[in-house]
C-alpha positions in Angstrom: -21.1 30.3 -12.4 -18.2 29.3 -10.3 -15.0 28.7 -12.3 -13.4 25.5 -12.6 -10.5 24.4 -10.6 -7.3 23.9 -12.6 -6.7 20.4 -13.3 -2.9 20.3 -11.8 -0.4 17.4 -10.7 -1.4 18.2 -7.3 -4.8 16.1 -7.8 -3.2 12.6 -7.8 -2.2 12.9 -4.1 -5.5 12.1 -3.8 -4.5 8.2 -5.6 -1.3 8.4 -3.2 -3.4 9.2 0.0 -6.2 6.5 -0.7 -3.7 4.1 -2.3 -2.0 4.3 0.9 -4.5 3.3 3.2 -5.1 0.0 1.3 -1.3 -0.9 1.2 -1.1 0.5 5.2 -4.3 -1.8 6.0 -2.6 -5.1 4.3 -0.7 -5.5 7.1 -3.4 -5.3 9.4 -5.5 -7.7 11.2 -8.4 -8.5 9.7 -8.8 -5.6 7.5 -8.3 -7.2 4.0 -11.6 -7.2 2.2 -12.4 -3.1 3.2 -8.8 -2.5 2.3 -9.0 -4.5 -1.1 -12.5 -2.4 -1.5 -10.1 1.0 -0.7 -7.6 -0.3 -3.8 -10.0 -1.1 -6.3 -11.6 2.7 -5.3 -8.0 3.5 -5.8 -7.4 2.0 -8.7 -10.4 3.8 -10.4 -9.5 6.8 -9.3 -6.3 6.5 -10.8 -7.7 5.8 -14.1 -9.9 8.8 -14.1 -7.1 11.0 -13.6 -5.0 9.9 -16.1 -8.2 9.9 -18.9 -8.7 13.2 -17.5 -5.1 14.4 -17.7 -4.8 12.8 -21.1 -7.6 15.1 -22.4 -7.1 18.3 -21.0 -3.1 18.3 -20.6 -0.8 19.9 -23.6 2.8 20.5 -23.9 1.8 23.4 -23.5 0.0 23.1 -20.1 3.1 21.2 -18.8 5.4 23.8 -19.1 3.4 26.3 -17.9 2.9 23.9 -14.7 6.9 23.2 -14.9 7.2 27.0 -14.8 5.1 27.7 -11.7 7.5 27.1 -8.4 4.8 25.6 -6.8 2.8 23.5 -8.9 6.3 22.3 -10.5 7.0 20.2 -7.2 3.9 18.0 -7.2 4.6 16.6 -10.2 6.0 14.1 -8.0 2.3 12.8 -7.5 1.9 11.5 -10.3 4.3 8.8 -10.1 3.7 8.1 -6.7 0.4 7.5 -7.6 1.4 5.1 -10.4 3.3 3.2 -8.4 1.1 3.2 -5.4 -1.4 1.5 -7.2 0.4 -1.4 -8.6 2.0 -2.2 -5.5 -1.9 -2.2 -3.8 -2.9 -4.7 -7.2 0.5 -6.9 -6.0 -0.6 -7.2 -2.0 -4.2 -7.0 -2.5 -6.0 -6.8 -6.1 -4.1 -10.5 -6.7 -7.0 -12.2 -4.5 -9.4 -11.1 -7.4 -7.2 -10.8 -10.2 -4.9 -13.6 -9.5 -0.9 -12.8 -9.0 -0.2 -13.7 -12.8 -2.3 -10.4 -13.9 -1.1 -8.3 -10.3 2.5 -8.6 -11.5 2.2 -7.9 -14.6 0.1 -4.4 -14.3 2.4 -4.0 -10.8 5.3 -4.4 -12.7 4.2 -1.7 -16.0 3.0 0.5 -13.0 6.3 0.4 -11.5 8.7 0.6 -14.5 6.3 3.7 -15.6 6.1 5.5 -11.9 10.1 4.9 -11.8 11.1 6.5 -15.2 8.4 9.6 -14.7 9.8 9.4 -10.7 13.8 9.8 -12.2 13.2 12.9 -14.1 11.1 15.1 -11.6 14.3 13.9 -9.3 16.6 15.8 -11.8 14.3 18.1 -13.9 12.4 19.9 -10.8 15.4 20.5 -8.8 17.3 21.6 -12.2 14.3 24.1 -12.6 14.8 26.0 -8.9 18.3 26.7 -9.2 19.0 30.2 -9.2 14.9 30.8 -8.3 15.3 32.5 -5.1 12.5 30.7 -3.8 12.1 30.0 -0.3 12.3 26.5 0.6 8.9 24.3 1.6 7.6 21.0 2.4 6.9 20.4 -1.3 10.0 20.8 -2.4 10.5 16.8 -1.2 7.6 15.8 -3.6 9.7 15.5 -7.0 12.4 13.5 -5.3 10.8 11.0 -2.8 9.5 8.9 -5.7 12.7 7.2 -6.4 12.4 6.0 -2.3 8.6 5.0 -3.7 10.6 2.8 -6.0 12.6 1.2 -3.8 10.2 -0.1 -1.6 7.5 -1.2 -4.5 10.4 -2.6 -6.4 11.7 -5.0 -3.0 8.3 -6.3 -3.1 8.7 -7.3 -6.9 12.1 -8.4 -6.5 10.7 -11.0 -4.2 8.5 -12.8 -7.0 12.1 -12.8 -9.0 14.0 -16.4 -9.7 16.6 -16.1 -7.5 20.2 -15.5 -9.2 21.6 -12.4 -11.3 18.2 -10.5 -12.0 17.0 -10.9 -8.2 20.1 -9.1 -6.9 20.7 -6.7 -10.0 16.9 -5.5 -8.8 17.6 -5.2 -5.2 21.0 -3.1 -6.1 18.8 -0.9 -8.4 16.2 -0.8 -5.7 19.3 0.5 -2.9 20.8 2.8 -5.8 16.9 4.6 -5.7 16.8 4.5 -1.8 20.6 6.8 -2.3 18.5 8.8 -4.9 15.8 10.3 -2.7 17.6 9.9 0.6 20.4 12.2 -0.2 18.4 14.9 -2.1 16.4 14.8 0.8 19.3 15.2 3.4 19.9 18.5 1.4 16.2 19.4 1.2 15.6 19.1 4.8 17.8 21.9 6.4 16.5 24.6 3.9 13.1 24.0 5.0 14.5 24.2 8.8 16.3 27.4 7.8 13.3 28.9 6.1 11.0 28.2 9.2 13.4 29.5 11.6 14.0 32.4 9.6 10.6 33.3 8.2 8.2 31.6 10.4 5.2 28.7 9.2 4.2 31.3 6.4 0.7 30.9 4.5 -1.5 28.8 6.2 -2.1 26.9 2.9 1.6 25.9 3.1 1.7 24.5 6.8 0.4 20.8 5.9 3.0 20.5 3.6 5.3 20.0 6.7 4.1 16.5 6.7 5.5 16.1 3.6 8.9 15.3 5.1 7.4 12.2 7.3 7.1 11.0 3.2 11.3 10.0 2.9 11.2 9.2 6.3 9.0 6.6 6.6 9.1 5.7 2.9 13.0 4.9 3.4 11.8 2.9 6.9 9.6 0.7 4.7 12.0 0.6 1.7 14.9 -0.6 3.9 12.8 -3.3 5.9 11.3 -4.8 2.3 14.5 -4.9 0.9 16.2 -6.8 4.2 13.5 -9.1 3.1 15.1 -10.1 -0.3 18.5 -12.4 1.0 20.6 -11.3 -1.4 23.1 -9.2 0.3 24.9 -9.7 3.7 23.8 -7.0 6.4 21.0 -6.0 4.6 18.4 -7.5 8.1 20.4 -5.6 10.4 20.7 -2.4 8.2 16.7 -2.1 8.1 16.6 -2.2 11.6 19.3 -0.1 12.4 18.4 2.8 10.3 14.7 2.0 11.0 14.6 2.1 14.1 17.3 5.4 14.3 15.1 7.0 11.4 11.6 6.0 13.0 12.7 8.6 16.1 13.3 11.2 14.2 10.2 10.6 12.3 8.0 10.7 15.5 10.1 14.1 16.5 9.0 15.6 13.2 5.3 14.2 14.4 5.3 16.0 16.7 6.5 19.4 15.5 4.4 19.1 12.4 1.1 18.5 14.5 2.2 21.3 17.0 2.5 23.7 14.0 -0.8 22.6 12.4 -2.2 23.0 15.8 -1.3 26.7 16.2 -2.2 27.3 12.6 -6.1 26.2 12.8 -6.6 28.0 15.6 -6.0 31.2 13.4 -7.7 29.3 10.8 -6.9 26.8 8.0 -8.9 27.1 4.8 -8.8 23.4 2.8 -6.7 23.3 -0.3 -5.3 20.2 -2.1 -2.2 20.5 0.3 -4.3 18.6 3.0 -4.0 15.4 1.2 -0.4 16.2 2.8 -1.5 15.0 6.3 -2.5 11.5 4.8 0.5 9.6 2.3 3.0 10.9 4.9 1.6 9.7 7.5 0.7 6.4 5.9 4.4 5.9 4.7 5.2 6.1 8.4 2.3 3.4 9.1 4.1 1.3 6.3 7.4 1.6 7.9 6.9 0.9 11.5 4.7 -2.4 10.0 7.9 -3.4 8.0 10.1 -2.8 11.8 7.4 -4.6 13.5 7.9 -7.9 10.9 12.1 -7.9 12.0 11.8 -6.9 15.8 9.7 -8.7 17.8 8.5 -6.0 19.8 4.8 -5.1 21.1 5.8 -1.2 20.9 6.6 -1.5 16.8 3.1 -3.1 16.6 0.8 -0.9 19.2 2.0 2.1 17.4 1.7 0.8 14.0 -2.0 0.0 15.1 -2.7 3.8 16.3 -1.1 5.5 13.4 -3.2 3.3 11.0 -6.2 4.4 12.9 -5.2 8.2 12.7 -4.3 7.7 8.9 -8.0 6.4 8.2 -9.8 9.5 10.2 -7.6 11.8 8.0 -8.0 10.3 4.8 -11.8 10.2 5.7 -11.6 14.2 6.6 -9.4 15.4 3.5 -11.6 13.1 0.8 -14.7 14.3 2.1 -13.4 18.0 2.0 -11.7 17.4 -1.1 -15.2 16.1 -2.8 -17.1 18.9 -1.3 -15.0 21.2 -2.8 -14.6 19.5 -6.6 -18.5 19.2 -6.3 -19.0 22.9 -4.8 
């Protein structure tokens, strides 16, 4: 009899992945009801998990998972995945719930996936000091949910009166962009280092490159939602500034990630749960050149934003059916 598969943090990428392509697909043409279809799959998926991770999960199991290097990163998904969801219910699950009940689960979603997001920020890094691990992709997942938290929470702060409580949210929602962009300006050259040093290492590792298109594009959408909520002067030509300076680098990183997954699967590259790192990534990036497309008027912003979003569904498509294969095997 085969043996189960541990039941990690890992498994709610697969709500960020999924989740993503619904909130990608809002801001495309004539895609609403299949994308609304994608959230409410989403949105049950989500609610398995966390059943499922309420029943099986002890303190016990947490600090074991806490105490593995690797395992210890992805319990970033988690909130991602919260958070996720409830800004899919705002865009898209208000057309059958109405926007009274989407902001109110949006809102419990986001206050939840923002506390849990805060402490993997502090607590997972706290736990690598002094580790002596090498540096990978998934050290970005415990501190890109604050970035997350920005962008969901510009979208909230838009349904705010406007006054005090709009602009205290929108400084809260900059202070969390600081958060993840910083830690992930330190992040960043020690996975540089490491593959210059050591090489892509374990195959199972190399999608986890993608992983860094997450802050990137995350901060692209974050910036552009929050230029979006006139509160504070600048904040239009800000988004597109470091949007547009951000969204080059972001392509660079395209490219070097896909040349290094490339190389790898010629040798060979067995599935694992990292694959669902081709598909949030990537849709972050979707996300943010959508939100650059909405404040420069340009055909390039929206011609690419149309061919990632196409590339984002054909991998979402690949890693679920693998990923079901496999749970089902």
């Amino acid at each position: 009899m085969r043996r189960a598969a541990p039941f990690g943090p890992n498994l709610f990428a697969s709500v960020m992945g999924t989740g993503i392509v619904a909130t990608a697909g809002a801001a495309m043409p004539g895609l609403r009801t299949p994308v609304t279809v994608v959230w409410a799959l989403d949105a049950a998926l989500l609610a398995f998990l966390v059943v499922a991770a309420l029943r099986r999960w002890t303190w016990a199991t947490v600090r074991d998972q806490l105490a593995d290097p690797v395992m210890a990163q992805f319990w970033g998904a988690p909130p991602m995945a919260l958070m996720t969801v409830g800004t899919g219910t705002l865009l898209l699950g208000s057309d059958w719930i109405g926007l009274t009940a989407a902001l109110a689960i949006d809102w419990t979603l986001w206050t939840l996936g923002t506390a849990l997001g805060l402490m993997t920020s502090v607590l997972v890094p706290l736990r690598m000091i002094g580790s002596g691990e090498r540096a990978f992709g998934g050290w970005l997942m415990p501190v890109v949910p604050p970035m997350v938290s920005a962008a969901s929470g510009a979208l909230l702060a838009q349904h705010l009166p406007e006054g005090q409580f709009r602009q205290a949210m929108v400084l809260g929602c900059y202070a969390l962009f600081g958060v993840s962009l910083f830690a992930t300006l330190m992040i960043v050259p020690q996975i540089w280092q490491r593959l210059v040093q050591h090489g892509l290492g374990a195959a199972s590792t190399v999608p986890t490159l993608w992983i860094v298109l997450g802050p990137l594009g995350q901060s692209i959408t974050a910036a552009n939602l929050l230029a979006g909520v006139h509160v504070l002067p600048g904040q239009t030509a800000f988004g597109v500034l470091y949007g547009t300076t951000t969204w080059g680098f972001a392509l660079l990183w395209v490219a070097i990630a896909a040349t290094a997954t490339v190389r790898t699967a010629r040798r060979g590259l067995p599935f694992a749960l990292t694959w669902w790192s081709f598909v949030f990534p990537l849709g972050t990036l979707v996300t943010g050149t959508s939100a650059l497309a909405k404040h420069v008027p340009s055909p390039m912003f929206t011609c690419v934003s149309i061919v990632l979003y196409g590339t984002l569904v054909l991998a979402w498509i690949t890693v679920a059916v693998r990923t079901l294969a496999q749970r089902s095997a």
